[in-house]
C-alpha positions in Angstrom: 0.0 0.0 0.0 1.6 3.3 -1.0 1.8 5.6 1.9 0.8 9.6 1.3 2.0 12.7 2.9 1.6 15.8 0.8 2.0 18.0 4.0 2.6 21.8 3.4 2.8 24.3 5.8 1.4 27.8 5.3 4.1 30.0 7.6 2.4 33.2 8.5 2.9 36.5 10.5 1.3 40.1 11.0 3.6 42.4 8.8 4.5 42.8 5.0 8.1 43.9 4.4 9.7 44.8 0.7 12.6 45.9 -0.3 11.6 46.6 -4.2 14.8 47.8 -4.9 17.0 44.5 -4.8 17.6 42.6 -7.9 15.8 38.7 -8.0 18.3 36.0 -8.2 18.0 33.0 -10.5 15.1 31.6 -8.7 12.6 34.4 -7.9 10.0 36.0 -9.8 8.9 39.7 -9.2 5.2 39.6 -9.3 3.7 41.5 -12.7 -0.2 42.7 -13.4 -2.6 39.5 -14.0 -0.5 37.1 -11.8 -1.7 35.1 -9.3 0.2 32.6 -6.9 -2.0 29.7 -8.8 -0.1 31.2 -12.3 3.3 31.6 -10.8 3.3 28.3 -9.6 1.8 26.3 -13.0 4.6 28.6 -15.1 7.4 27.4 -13.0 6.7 24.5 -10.8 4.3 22.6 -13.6 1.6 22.5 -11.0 -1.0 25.4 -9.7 -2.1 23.5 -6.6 2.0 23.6 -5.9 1.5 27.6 -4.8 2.1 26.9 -1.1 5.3 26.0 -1.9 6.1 29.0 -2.9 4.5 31.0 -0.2 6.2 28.5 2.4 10.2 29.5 0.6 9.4 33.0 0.1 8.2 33.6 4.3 10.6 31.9 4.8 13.3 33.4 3.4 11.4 36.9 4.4 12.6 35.8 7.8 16.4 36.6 7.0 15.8 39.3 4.1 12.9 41.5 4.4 13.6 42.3 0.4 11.3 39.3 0.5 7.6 39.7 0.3 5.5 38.4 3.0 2.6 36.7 2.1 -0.6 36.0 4.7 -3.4 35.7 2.4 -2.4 33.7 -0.8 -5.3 35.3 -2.8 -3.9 38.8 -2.1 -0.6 39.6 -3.8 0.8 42.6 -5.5 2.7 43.7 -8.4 6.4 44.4 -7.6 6.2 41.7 -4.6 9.8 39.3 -4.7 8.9 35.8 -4.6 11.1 32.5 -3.7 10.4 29.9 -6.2 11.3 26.4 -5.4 14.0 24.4 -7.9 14.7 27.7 -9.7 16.0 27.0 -13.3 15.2 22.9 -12.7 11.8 23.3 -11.8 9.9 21.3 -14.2 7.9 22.6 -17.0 4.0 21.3 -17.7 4.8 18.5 -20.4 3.6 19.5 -24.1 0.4 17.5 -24.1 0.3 15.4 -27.3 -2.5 16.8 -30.2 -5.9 15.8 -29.0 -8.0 14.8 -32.0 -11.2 16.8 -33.1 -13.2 13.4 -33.5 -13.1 10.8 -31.7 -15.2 8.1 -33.0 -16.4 4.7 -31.9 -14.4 1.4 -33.3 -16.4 -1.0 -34.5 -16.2 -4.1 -36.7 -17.9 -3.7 -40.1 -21.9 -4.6 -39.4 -21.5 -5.4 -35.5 -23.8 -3.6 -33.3 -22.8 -1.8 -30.6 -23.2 -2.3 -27.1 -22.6 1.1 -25.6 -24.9 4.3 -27.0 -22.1 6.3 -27.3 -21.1 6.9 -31.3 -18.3 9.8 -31.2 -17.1 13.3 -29.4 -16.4 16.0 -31.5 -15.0 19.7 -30.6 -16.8 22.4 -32.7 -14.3 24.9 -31.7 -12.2 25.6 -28.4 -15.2 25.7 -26.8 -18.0 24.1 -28.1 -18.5 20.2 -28.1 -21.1 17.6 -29.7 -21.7 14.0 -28.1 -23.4 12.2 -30.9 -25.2 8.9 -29.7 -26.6 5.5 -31.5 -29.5 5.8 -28.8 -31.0 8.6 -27.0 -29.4 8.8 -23.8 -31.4 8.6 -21.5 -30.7 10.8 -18.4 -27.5 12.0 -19.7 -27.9 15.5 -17.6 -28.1 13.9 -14.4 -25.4 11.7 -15.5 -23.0 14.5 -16.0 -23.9 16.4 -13.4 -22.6 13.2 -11.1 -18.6 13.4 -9.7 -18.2 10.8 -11.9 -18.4 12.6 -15.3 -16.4 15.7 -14.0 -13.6 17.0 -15.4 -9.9 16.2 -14.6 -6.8 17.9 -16.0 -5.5 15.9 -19.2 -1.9 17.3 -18.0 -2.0 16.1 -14.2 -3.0 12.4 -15.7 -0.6 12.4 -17.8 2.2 13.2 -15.6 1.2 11.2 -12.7 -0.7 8.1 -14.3 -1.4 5.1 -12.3 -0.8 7.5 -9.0 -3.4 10.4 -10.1 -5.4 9.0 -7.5 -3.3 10.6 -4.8 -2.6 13.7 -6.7 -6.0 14.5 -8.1 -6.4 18.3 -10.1 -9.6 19.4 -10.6 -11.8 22.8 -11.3 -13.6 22.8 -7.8 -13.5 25.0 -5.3 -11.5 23.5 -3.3 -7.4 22.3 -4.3 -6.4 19.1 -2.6 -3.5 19.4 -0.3 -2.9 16.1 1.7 -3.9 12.5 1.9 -1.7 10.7 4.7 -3.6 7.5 4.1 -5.7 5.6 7.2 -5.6 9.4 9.0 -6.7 12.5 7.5 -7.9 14.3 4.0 -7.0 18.2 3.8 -8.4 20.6 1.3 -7.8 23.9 0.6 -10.2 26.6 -0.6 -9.4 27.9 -4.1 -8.5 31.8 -4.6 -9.0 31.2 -8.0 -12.3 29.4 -8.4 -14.7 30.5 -11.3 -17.8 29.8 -9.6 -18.4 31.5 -6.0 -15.6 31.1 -3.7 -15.2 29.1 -1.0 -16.0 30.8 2.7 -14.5 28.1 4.8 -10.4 28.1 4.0 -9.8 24.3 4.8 -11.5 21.0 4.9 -9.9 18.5 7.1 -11.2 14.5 6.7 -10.3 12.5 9.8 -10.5 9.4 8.9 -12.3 8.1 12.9 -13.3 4.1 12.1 -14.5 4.0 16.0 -18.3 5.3 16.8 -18.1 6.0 19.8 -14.4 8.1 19.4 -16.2 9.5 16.4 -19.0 11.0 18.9 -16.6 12.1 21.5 -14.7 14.2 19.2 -17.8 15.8 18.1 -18.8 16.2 21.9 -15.6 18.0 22.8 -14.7 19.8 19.6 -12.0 18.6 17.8 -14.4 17.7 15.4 -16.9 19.4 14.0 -19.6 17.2 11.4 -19.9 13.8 11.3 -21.6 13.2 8.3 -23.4 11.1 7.6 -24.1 9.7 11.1 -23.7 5.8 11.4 -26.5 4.0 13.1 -23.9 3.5 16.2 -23.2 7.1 15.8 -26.9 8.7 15.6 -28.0 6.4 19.4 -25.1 8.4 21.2 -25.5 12.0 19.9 -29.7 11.4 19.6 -31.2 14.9 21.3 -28.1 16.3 22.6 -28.6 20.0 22.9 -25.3 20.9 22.0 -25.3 19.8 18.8 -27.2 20.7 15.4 -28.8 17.6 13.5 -29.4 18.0 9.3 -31.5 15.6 7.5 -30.1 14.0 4.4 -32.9 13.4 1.6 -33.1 9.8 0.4 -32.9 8.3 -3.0 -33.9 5.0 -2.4 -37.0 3.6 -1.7 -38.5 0.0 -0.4 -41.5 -1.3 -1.3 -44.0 -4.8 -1.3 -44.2 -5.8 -5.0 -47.5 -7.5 -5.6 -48.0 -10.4 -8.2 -51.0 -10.3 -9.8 -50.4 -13.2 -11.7 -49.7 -15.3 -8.7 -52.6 -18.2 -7.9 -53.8 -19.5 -4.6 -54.4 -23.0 -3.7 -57.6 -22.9 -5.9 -55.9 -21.3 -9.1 -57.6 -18.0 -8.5 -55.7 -15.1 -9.5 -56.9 -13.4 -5.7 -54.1 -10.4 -7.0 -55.4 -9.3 -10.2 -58.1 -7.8 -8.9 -56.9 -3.6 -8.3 -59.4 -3.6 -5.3 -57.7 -6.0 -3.6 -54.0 -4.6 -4.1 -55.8 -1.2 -3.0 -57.1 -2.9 0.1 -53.3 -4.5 0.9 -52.0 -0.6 0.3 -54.7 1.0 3.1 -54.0 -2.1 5.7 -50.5 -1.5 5.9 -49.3 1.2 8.7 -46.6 3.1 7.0 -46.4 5.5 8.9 -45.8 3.4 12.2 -43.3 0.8 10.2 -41.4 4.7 9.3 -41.6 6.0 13.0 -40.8 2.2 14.9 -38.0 0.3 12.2 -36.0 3.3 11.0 -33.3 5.2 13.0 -35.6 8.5 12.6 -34.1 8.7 9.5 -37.1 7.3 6.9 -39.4 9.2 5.6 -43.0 7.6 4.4 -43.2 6.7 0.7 -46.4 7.8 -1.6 -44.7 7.5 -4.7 -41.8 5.1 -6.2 -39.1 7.5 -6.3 -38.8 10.1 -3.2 -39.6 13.3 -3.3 -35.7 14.9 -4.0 -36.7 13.9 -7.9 -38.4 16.2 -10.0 -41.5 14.8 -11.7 -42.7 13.8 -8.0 -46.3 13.6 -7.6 -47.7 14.6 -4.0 -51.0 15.9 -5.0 -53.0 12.8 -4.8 -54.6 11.3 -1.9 -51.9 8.7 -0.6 -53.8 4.9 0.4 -53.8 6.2 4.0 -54.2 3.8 6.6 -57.2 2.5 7.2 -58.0 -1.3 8.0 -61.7 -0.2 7.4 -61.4 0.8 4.2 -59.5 -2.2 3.4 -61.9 -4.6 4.8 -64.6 -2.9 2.7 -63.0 -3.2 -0.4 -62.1 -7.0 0.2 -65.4 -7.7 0.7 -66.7 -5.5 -2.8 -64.1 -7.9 -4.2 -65.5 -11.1 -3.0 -63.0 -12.0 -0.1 -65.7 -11.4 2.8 -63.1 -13.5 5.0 -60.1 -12.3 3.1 -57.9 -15.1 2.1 -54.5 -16.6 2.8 -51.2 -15.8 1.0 -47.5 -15.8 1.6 -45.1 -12.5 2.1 -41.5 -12.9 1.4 -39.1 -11.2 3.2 -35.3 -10.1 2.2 -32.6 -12.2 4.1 -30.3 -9.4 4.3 -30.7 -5.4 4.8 -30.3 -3.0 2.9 -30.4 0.8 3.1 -34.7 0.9 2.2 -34.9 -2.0 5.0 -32.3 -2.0 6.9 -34.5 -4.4 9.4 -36.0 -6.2 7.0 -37.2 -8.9 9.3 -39.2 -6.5 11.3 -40.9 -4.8 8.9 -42.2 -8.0 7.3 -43.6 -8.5 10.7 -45.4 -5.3 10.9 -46.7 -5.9 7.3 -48.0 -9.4 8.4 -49.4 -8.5 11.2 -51.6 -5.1 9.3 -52.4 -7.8 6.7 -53.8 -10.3 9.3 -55.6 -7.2 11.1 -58.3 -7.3 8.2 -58.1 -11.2 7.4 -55.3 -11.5 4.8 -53.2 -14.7 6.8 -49.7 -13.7 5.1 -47.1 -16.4 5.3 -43.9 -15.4 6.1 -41.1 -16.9 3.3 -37.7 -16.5 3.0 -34.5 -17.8 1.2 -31.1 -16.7 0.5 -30.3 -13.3 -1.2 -29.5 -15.1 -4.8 -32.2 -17.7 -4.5 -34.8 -15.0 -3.0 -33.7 -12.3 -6.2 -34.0 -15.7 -8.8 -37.0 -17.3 -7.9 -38.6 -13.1 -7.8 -37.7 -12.9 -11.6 -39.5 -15.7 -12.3 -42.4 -14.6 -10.9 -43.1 -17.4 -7.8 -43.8 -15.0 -5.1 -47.1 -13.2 -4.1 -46.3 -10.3 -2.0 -42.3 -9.9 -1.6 -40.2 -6.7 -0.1 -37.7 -5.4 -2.6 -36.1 -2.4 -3.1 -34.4 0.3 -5.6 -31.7 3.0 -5.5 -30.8 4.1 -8.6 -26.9 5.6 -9.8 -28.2 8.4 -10.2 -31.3 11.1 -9.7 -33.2 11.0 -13.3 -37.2 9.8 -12.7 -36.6 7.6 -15.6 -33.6 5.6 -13.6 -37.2 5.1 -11.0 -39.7 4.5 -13.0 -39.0 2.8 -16.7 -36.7 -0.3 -14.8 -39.9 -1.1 -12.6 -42.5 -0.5 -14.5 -41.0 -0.4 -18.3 -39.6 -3.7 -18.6 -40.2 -7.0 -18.8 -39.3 -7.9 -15.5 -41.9 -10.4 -13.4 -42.0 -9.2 -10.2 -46.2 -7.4 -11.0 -46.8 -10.0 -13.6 -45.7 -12.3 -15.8 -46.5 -10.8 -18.7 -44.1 -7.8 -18.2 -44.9 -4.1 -17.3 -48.0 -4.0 -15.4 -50.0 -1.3 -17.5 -50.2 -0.5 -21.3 -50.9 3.6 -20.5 -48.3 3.5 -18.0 -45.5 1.9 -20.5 -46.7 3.7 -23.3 -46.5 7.1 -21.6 -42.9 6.2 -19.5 -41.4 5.4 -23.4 -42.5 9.0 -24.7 -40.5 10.6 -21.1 -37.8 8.6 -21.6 -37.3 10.2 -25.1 -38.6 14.0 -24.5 -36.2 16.7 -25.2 -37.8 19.5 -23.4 -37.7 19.5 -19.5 -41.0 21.0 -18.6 -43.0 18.4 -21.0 -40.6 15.3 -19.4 -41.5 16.4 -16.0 -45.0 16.8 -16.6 -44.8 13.3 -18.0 -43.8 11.6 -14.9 -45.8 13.7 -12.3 -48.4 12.0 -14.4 -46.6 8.7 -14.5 -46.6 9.2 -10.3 -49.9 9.2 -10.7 -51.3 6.4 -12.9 -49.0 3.8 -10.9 -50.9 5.2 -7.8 -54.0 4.2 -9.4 -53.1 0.8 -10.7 -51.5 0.2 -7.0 -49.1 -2.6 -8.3 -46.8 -2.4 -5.4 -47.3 -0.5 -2.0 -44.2 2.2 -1.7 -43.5 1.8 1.5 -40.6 3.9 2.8 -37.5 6.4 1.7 -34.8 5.6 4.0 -32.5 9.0 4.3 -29.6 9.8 6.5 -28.5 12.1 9.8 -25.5 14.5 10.0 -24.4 16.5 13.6 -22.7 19.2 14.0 -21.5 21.5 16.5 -23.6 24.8 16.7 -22.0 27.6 13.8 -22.0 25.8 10.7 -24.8 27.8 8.2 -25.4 27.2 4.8 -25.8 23.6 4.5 -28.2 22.3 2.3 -27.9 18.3 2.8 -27.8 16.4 -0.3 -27.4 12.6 -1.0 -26.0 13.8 -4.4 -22.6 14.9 -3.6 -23.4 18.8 -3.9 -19.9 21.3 -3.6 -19.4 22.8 -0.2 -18.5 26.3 -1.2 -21.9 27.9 0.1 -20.7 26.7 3.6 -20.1 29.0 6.6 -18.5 28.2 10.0 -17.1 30.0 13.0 -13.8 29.4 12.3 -11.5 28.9 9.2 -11.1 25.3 9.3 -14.2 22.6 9.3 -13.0 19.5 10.2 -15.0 16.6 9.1 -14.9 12.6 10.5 -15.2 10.0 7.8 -16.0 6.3 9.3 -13.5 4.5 6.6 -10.6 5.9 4.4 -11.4 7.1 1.0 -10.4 4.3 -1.9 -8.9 6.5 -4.5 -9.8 10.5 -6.0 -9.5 9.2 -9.2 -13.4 9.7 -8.8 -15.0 8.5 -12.2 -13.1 4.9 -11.6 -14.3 4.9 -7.3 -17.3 3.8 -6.1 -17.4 4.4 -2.6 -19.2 7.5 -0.8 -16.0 8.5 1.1 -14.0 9.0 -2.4 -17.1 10.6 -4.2 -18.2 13.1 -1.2 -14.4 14.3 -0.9 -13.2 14.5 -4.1 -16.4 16.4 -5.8 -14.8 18.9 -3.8 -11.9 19.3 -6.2 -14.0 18.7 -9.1 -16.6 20.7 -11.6 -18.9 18.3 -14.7 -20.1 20.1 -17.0 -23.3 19.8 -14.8 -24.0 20.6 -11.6 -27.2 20.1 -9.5 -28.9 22.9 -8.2 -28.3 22.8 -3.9 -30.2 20.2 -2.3 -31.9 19.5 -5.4 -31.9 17.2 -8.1 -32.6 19.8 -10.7 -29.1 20.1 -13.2 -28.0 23.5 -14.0 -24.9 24.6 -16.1 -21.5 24.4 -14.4 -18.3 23.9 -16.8 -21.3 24.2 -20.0 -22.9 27.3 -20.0 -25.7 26.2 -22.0 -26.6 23.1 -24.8 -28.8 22.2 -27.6 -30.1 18.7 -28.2 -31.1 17.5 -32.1 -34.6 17.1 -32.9 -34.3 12.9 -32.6 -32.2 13.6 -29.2 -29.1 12.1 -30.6 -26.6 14.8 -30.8 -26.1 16.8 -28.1 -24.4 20.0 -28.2 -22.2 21.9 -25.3 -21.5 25.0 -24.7 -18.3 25.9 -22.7 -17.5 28.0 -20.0 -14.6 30.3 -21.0 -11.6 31.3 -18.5 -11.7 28.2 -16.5 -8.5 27.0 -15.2 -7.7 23.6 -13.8 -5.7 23.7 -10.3 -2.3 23.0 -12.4 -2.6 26.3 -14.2 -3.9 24.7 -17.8 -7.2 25.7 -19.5 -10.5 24.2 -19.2 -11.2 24.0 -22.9 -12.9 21.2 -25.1 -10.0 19.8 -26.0 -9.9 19.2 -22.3 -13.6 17.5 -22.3 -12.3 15.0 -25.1 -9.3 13.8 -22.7 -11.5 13.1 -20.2 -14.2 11.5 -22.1 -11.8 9.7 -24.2 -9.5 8.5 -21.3 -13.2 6.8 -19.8 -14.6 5.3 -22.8 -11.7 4.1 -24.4 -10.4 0.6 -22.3 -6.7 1.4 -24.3 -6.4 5.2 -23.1 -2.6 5.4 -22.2 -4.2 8.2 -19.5 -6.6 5.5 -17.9 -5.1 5.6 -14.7 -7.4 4.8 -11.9 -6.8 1.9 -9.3 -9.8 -0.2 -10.4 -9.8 0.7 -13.7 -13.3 -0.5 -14.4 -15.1 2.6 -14.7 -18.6 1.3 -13.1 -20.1 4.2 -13.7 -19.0 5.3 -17.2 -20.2 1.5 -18.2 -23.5 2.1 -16.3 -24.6 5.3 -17.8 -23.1 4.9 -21.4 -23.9 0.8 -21.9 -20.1 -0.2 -22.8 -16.7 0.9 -24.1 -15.6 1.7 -27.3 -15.5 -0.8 -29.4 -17.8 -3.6 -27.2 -20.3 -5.1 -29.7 -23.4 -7.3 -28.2 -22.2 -11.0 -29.5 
């Protein structure tokens, strides 16, 4: 395991003391209009995020000759200032980055048919590119306004390679400064960030793998978020007064899929009829499974995506409880002594049920309340999941969390396919498939969202399932800290205020790598979008995209060739331009398996596989 210690010390004092009249020696600069420390240190050192290096030389050597600026705040320096720069004439350059090509197309065999959507990248111009598709793709805003689509710089992966990972250089508004590996994560705020700058000068990462050292910390101050709280973590720090709680919104959701097609001992399809799936939704206690089974961290569920997404319906009348209601309509189905069934029940937990055990329990027992006797089944996770698909269950807990917050990764995998957990004759409702299609493929926002608050709607009707809880998370802090907006979505932290200059954060586990679009883990994604920009970004605490690194784009009439605008002016932390030649590196580098910039640790790209189908090249045999 390689073993990281980018430590550097900012060294600083009260006064400011020049001497403008001494001549620079080989190795120091005299500060002209337009520079910045950032600037200084990409000409000379080959690296923008190296600039406390050269505040750290020049203090020091202010110490012994006042001819010697001293700097305190690295964002403010002026012209005529003498700086130190480390390595003088052997400092090295930024490496001449080889000719990135205008098109970069797909490479497929003669006739073969390709199993990714992607078809080519093309730059317009400096700062305009196309991403032309074989099929529309959908949810590709969401997609790139994920960590995992932002944009590294080419030069920084080309110089450091298989080790970008620890040495990630980025557009965010924070620079990374230090991983010592197993202990702590340190960020520092950029001067020089496009967007709005950060408030909050450093970000410190313990990594803290015990709870209860985790909560002590927090207790007496030497740390100030834990976030997100661990289950451990939430039952010591539950209403302590000294501390601030934040709810994170959920994007999961668990639910009781209901088989129509399934048969009781007499062959009667008891499930097809809606009246009795309505009468199974108003029987079951929601809100008490919510309150009693979830560390006050789920939410009750009314559609089948939460309530983050846009296209969420919550202007129809839920299937409150109501054992009344459900007897009724069990007996206007025929079932005056309701019937018997079985309800299967995950083996393991997951973040929807994370008790899943219990909350069968509850479910059987509101199910026997108005005379539905509900067997209790279960197997293990692969047999349970297999014998699901092929449709042998009645009633059976399951659960979704999609990669990424776009209505159609909710609603088209559950109820646009072919899979047999409502029926075995694929989606459960011809309007409902019909209408999920025409979303899937709609360029314009408004009309795509409209679509699925109607979507919300008609599955309420139909009742195929019973939603029955979004399972979110807890953070604590100590009092101070303003401008959070909690967000399961990896948001930037630059809004953030707190009483002092440094916000010091415990992580349960070490991060995995900040190579983030080849890491999967939470720890990697929520620290490194930090140092990262897409050419997306999601609006705070919302899952609505707005532009970040693209200004603005245009999609083609059939939705197949989409067309970004770039944000001029943006620098990566190294000094070198944000530009599209920029966005082809970094698409390139993902989608081809080849790219001699890959880098990563896992080198698998999950993500980039998941939202694009496959890399270039891959044909479907």
């Amino acid at each position: 395991m390689k073993r990281l210690a980018l430590v550097l010390a900012l060294l600083v004092t009260c006064s400011l003391l020049l001497n403008p009249t001494c001549s620079a020696s080989p190795d120091d600069y005299i500060v002209a209009e337009g520079d910045t420390l950032i600037s200084i240190a990409a000409r000379f050192l080959g690296d923008g995020s190296r600039y406390l290096e050269i505040v750290e030389l020049t203090n020091a050597r202010n110490a012994v000759d006042p001819s010697y600026a001293r700097i305190e705040d690295p964002a403010l320096i002026h012209i005529g200032w003498r700086l130190a720069i480390p390595g003088g004439e052997s400092a090295m350059p930024i490496p001449t980055a080889s000719a990135v090509p205008e098109l970069i197309s797909d490479t497929l065999p003669a006739g073969a048919k390709p199993k990714g959507i992607l078809k080519s990248i093309a730059k317009i111009d400096d700062y305009t590119i196309k991403l032309t598709f074989y099929r529309y793709p959908q949810g590709l805003l969401s997609q790139l306004a994920m960590p995992m689509l932002s944009m590294s710089s080419p030069a920084a992966l080309r110089n450091w390679g298989a080790d970008y990972l620890y040495h990630p250089v980025g557009t965010g508004p924070y620079l990374f400064r230090e991983w010592t590996l197993d202990d702590r994560v340190v960020l520092e705020a950029n001067p020089e960030y496009w967007g709005e700058k950060a408030q909050i000068k450093r970000l410190v990462y313990r990594v803290i793998g015990d709870s209860a050292t985790r909560v002590s910390e927090l207790l007496t101050g030497t740390v100030d978020l834990l976030y997100p709280l661990s289950t451990d973590d939430f039952a010591a720090v539950k209403g302590d007064p000294n501390l601030v709680m934040h709810y994170i919104p959920p994007t999961n959701v668990g639910y009781l899929a209901i088989n129509k097609d399934w048969r009781d001992a007499s062959g009667a399809k008891v499930l097809e009829d809606v009246r009795v799936r309505q009468a199974i939704s108003h029987a079951i206690n929601k809100e008490a499974i919510a309150q009693a089974l979830y560390p006050g961290t789920a939410i009750v569920a009314k559609n089948f995506m939460p309530p983050l997404l846009w296209g969420y319906n919550g202007d129809f009348d839920d299937y409150h409880y109501n054992p009344g209601r459900a007897r009724e309509l069990l007996r206007e189905a025929g079932y005056l002594n309701g019937f018997k069934t079985t309800l299967w029940v995950m083996p393991v937990g997951r973040s929807y049920f994370p008790e899943p055990l219990k909350v069968g329990k509850a479910i059987q027992g509101d199910l026997q309340a108005v005379g539905i006797e509900a067997e209790i089944v279960t197997y293990d996770w692969d047999t349970y999941l297999s014998k699901i698909d092929a449709g042998q269950h009645a009633l059976a807990m399951l659960g979704w969390i999609p990669d990424y917050p776009d209505p159609d990764a909710y609603l088209f995998p559950l109820f646009g396919t072919f899979e047999k957990q409502w029926a075995q004759a694929g989606p459960p409702d011809g309007r409902l498939y019909e209408l999920l299609l025409r979303a899937r493929s709609e360029g314009d926002f408004r009309v795509r969202e409209q679509l699925y608050y109607e979507a919300n709607a008609i599955v309420h009707g139909i009742a195929p399932g019973v939603p029955i809880a979004h399972n979110g998370a807890l953070a604590a802090s100590r009092p101070g800290l303003t401008g959070l907006k909690p967000s399961p979505l990896f948001d930037h932290w630059n809004g953030l205020s707190y009483v002092t200059e440094t916000l010091t954060i415990a992580l349960a586990r070490d991060l995995e790598g900040l190579d983030i679009a080849d890491e999967t883990d939470v720890e990697s994604l929520f620290v490194g979008a930090q140092l990262h920009d897409g050419l997306l970004a999601f609006e705070p605490g919302t899952s609505r995209v707005k532009p970040a690194l693209a200004e603005r784009w245009e999609v083609s009439s059939d939705g197949l060739e989409w067309t970004f605008y770039l944000r001029k002016g943006v620098k990566f932390h190294d000094g070198t331009d944000f530009n599209a030649d920029a966005v082809l590196f970094n698409f390139d580098r993902l989608w081809d398996k080849g790219h001699p910039a890959r880098a990563g640790h896992r080198r698998d790209f999950h993500y980039f596989v998941w939202f694009f189908g496959g890399f270039k090249g891959e044909v479907i045999e």
